[in-house]
N, CA, C and O of each residue as an XYZ file, in Angstrom:
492
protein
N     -15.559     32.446     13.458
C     -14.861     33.675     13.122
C     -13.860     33.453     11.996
O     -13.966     34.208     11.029
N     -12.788     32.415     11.977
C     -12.069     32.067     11.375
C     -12.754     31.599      9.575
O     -12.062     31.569      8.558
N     -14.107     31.317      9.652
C     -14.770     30.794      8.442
C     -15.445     31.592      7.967
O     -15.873     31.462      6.821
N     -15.805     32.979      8.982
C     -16.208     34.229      8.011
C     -14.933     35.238      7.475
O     -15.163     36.053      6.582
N     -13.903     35.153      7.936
C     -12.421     35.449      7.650
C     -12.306     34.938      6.357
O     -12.166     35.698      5.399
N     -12.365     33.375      6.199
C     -11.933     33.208      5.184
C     -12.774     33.277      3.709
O     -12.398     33.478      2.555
N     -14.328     32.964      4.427
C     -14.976     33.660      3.168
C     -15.056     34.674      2.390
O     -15.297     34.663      1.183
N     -14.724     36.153      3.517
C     -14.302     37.469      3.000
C     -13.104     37.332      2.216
O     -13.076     37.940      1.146
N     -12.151     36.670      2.543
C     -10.976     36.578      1.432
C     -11.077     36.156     -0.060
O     -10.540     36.603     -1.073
N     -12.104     34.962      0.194
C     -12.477     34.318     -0.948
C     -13.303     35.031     -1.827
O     -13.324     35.125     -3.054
N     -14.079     35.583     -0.792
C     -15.463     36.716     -2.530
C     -14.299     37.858     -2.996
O     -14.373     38.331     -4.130
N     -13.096     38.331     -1.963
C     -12.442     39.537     -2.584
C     -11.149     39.149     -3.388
O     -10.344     40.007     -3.749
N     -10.968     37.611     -3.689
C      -9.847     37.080     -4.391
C     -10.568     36.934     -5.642
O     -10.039     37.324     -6.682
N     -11.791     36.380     -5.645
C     -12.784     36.442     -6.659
C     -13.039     37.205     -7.635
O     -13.125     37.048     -8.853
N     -13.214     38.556     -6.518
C     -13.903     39.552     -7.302
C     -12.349     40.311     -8.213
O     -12.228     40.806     -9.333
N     -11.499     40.110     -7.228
C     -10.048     40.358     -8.276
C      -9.861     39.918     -9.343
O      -9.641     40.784    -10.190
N      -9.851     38.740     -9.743
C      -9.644     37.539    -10.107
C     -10.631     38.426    -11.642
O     -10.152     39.099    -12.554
N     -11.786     38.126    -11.431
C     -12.974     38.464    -12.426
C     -12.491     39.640    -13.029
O     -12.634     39.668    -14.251
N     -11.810     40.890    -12.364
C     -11.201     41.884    -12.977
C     -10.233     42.076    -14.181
O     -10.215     42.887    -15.108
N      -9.321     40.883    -13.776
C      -8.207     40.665    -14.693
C      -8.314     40.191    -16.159
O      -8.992     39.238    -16.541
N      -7.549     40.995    -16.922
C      -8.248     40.343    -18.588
C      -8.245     39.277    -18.729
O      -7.607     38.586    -17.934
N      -8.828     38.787    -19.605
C      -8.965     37.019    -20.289
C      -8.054     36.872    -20.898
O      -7.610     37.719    -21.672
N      -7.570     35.776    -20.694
C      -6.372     35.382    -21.842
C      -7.476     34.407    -23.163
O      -8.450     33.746    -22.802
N      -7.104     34.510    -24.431
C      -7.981     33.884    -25.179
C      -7.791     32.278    -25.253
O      -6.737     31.769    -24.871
N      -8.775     31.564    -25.722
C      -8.723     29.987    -25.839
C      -7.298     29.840    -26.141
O      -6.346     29.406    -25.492
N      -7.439     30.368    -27.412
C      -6.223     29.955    -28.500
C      -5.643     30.888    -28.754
O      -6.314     31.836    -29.161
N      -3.904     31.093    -28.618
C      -3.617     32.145    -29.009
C      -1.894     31.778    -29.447
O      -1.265     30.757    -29.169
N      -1.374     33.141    -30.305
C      -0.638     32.411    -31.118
C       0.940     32.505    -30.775
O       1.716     32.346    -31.717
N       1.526     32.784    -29.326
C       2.587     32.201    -28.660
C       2.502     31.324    -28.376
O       3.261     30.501    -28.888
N       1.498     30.863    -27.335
C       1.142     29.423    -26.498
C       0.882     28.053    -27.487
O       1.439     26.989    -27.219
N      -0.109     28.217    -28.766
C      -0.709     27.570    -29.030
C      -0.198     27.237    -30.517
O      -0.013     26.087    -30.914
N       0.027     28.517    -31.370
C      -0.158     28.068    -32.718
C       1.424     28.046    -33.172
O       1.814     27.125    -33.890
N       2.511     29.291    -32.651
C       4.058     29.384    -32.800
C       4.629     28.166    -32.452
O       5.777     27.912    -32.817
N       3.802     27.167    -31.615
C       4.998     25.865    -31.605
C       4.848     24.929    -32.625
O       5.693     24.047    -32.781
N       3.526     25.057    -33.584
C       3.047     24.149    -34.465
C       3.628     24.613    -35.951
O       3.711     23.752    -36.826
N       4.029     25.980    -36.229
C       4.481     26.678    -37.287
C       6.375     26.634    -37.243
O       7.238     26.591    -38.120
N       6.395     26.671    -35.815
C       8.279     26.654    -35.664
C       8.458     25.001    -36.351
O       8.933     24.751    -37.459
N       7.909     23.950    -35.298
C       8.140     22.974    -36.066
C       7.719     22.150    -37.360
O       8.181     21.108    -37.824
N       6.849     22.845    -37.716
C       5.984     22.462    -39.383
C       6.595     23.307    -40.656
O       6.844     22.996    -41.820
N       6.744     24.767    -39.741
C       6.829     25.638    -41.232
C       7.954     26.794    -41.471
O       8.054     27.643    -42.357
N       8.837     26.466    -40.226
C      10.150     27.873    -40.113
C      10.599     27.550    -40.836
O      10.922     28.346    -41.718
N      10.987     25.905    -40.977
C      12.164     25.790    -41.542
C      12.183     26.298    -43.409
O      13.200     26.431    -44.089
N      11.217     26.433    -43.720
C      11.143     27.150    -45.030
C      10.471     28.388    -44.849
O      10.823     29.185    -45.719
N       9.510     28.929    -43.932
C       9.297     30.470    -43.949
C       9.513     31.008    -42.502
O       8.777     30.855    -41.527
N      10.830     31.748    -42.603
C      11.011     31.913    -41.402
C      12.739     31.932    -40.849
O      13.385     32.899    -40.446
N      13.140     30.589    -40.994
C      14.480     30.424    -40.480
C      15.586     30.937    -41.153
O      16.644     31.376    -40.703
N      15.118     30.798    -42.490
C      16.351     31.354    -43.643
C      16.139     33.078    -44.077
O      15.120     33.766    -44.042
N      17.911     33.513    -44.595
C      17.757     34.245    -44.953
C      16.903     34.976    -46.161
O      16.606     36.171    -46.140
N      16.623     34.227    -47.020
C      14.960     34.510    -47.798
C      14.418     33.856    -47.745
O      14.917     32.808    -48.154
N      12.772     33.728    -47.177
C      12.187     32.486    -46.977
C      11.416     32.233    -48.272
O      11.601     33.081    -49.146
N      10.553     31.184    -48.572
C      10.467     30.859    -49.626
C       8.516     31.517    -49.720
O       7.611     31.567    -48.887
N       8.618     31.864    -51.022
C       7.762     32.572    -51.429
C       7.385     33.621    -50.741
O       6.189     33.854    -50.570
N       8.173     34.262    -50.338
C       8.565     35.766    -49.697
C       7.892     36.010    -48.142
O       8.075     37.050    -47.509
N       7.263     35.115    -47.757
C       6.923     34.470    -46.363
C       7.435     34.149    -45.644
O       8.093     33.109    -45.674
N       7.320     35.094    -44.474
C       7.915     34.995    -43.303
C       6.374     34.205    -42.128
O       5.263     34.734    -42.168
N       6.538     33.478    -41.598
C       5.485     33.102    -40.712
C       5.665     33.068    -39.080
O       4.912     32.467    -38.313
N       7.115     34.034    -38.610
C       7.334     33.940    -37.152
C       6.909     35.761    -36.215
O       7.209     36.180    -35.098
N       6.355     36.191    -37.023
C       4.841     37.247    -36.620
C       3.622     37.088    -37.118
O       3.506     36.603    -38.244
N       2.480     37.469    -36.366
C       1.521     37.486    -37.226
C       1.203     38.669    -37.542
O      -0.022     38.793    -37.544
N       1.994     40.022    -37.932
C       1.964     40.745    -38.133
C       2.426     40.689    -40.042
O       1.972     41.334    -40.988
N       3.472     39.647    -39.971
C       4.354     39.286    -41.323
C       3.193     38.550    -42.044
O       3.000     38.678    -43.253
N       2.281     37.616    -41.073
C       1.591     36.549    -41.972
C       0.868     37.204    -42.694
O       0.715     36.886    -43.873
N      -0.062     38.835    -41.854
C      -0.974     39.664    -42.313
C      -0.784     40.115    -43.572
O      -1.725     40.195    -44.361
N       0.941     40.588    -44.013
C       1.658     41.262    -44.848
C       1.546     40.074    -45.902
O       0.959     40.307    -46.958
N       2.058     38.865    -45.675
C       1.994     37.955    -47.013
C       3.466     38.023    -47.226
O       4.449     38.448    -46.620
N       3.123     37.261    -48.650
C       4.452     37.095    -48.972
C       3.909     36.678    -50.847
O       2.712     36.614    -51.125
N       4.842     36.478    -51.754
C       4.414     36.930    -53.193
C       2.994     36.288    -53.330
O       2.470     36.795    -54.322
N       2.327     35.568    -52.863
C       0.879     35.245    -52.664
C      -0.128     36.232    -52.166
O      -1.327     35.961    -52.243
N       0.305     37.403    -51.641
C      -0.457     37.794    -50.755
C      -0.501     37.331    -49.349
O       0.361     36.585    -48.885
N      -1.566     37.804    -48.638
C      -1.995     37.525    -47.138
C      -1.628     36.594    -46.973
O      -1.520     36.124    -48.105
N      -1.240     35.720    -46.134
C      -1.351     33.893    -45.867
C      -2.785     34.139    -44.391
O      -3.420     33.323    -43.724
N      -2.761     35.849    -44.440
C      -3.581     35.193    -42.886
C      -4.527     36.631    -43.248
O      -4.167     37.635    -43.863
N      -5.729     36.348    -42.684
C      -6.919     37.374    -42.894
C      -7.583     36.933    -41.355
O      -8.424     36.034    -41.380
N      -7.194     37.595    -39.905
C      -7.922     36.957    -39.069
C      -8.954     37.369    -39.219
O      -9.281     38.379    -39.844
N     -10.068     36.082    -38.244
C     -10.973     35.863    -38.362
C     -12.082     35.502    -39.806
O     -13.312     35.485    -39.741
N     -11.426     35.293    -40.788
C     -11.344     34.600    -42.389
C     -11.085     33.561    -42.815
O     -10.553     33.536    -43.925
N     -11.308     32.507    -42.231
C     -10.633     31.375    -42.536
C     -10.331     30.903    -44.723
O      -9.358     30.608    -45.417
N     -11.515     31.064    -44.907
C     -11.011     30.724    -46.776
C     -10.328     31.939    -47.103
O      -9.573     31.758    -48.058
N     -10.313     33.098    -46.669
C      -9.501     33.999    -47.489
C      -7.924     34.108    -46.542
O      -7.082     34.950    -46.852
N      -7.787     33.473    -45.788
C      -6.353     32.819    -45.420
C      -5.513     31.938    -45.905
O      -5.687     30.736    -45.700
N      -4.532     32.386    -46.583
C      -4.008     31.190    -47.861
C      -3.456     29.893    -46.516
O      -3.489     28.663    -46.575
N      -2.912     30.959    -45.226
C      -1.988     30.076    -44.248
C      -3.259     28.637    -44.438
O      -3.041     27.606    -45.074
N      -4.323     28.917    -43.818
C      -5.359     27.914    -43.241
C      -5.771     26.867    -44.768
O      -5.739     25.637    -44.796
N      -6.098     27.686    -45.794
C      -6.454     26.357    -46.919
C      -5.048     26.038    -47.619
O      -5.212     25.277    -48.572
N      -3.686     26.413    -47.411
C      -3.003     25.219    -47.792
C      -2.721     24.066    -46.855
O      -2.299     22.987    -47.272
N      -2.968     24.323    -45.554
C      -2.516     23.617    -44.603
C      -3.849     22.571    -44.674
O      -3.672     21.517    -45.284
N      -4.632     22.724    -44.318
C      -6.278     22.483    -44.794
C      -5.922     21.076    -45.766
O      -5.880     19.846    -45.743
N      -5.760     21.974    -46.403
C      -5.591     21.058    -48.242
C      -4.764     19.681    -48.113
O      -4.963     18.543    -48.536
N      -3.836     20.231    -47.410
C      -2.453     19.417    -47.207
C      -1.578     19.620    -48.071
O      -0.914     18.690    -48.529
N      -1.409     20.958    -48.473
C      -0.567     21.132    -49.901
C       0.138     21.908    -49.349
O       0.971     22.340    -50.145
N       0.306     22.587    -47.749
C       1.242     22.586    -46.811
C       1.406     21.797    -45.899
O       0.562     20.916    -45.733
N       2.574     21.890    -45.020
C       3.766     22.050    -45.565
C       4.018     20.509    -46.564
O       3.428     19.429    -46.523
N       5.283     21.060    -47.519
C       5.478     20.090    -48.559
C       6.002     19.001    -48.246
O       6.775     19.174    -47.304
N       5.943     17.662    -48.676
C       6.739     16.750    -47.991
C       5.679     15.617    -47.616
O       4.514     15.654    -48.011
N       6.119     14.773    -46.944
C       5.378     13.857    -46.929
C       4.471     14.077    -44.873
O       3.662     13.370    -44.272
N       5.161     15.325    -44.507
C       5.011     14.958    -42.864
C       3.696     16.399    -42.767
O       4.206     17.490    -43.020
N       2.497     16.437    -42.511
C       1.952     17.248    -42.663
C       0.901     17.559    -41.196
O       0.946     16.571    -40.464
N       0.265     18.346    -40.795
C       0.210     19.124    -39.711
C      -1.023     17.647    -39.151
O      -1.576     17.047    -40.072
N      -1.259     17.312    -38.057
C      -2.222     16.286    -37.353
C      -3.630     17.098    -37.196
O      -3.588     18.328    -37.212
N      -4.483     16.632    -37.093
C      -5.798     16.810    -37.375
C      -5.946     17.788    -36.162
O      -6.457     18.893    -36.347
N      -5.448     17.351    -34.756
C      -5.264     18.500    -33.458
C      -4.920     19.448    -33.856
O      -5.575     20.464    -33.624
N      -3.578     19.502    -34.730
C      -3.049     21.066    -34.838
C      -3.642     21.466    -35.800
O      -3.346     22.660    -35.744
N      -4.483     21.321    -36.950
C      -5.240     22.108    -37.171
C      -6.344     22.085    -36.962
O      -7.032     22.439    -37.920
N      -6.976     21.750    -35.895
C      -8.211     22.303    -34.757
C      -7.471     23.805    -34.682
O      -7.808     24.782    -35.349
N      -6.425     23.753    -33.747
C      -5.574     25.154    -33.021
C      -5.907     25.771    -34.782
O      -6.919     25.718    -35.481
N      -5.152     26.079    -34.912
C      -4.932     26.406    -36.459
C      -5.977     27.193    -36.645
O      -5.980     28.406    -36.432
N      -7.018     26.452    -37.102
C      -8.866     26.508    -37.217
C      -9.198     27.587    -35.976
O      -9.418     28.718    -36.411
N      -9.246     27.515    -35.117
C      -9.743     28.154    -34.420
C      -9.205     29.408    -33.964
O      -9.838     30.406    -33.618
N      -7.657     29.195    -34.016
C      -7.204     30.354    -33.652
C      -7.517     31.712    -34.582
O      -7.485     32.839    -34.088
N      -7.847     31.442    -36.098
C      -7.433     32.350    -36.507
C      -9.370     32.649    -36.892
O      -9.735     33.703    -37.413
N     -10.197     31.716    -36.580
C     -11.701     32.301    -36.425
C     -12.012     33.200    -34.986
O     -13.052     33.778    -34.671
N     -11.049     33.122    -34.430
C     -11.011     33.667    -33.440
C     -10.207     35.029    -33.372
O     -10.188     35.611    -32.288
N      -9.396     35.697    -34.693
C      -9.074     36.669    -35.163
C      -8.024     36.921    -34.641
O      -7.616     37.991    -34.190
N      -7.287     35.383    -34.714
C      -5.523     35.585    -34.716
C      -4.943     36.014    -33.227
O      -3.741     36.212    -33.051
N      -5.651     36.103    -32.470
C      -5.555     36.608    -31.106
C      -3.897     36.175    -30.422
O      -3.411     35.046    -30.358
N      -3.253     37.546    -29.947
C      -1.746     37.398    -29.220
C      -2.099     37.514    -27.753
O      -3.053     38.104    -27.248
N      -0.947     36.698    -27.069
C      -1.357     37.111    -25.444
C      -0.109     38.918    -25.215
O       0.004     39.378    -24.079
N       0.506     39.510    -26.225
C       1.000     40.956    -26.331
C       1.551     41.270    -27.614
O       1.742     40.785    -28.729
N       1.709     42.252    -26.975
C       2.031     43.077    -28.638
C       3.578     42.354    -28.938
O       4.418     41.950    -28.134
N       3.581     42.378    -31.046
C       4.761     41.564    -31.102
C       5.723     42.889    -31.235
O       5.318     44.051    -31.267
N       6.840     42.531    -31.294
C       8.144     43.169    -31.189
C       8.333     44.177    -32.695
O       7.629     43.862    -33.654
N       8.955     44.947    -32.784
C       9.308     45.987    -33.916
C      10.080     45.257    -35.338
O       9.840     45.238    -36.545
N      11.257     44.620    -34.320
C      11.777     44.445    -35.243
C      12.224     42.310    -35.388
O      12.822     41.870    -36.370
């Protein structure tokens, strides 16, 4: 009795479970904002004008660009300036540049069309 009890719990935790949206592989609170805070705020982002008019702490801002244009075209990877300077290694400047892992995330997140786990903020 007790083991058909608990099987009924289990197919209807299940079937809940299966209901609830997907969160994506990669997405860009969890995954890609900790690799950009520490690689790339400190010049687009932290200051009061960031440099080359790029802001990179929405991806709403990345969409917008900055005097380059776009830095981000989800699901575009070459027409994303963000992905082929980083790519290139001609971001960020300096000698300390992103590890081959973070741009896997990078790579994928944004073939995966930039995906947020919610909507970003207004302002």
């Amino acid at each position: 009795l007790h083991c058909a009890d608990f099987l009924r719990a289990t197919k209807s935790f299940a079937n809940e479970a299966a209901s609830l949206p997907s969160v994506p592989e990669v997405v860009y609170e969890r995954d890609v904002r900790p690799i950009l805070k520490a690689m790339c705020y400190h010049c687009h982002g932290e200051e009061e004008s960031p440099q080359g008019g790029l802001d990179l702490r929405l991806v709403r801002l990345m969409v917008a660009g900055g005097d380059s244009g776009a830095a981000l075209v989800p699901g575009d990877l070459q027409q994303s300036t963000l992905w082929t300077r980083v790519e290139s290694d001609e971001m960020p400047e300096g000698t300390k540049k992103l590890t081959s892992a973070q741009k896997a995330i990078l790579r994928s997140w944004i073939e995966a069309g930039a995906p947020l786990l919610r909507e970003e903020p207004k302002t």
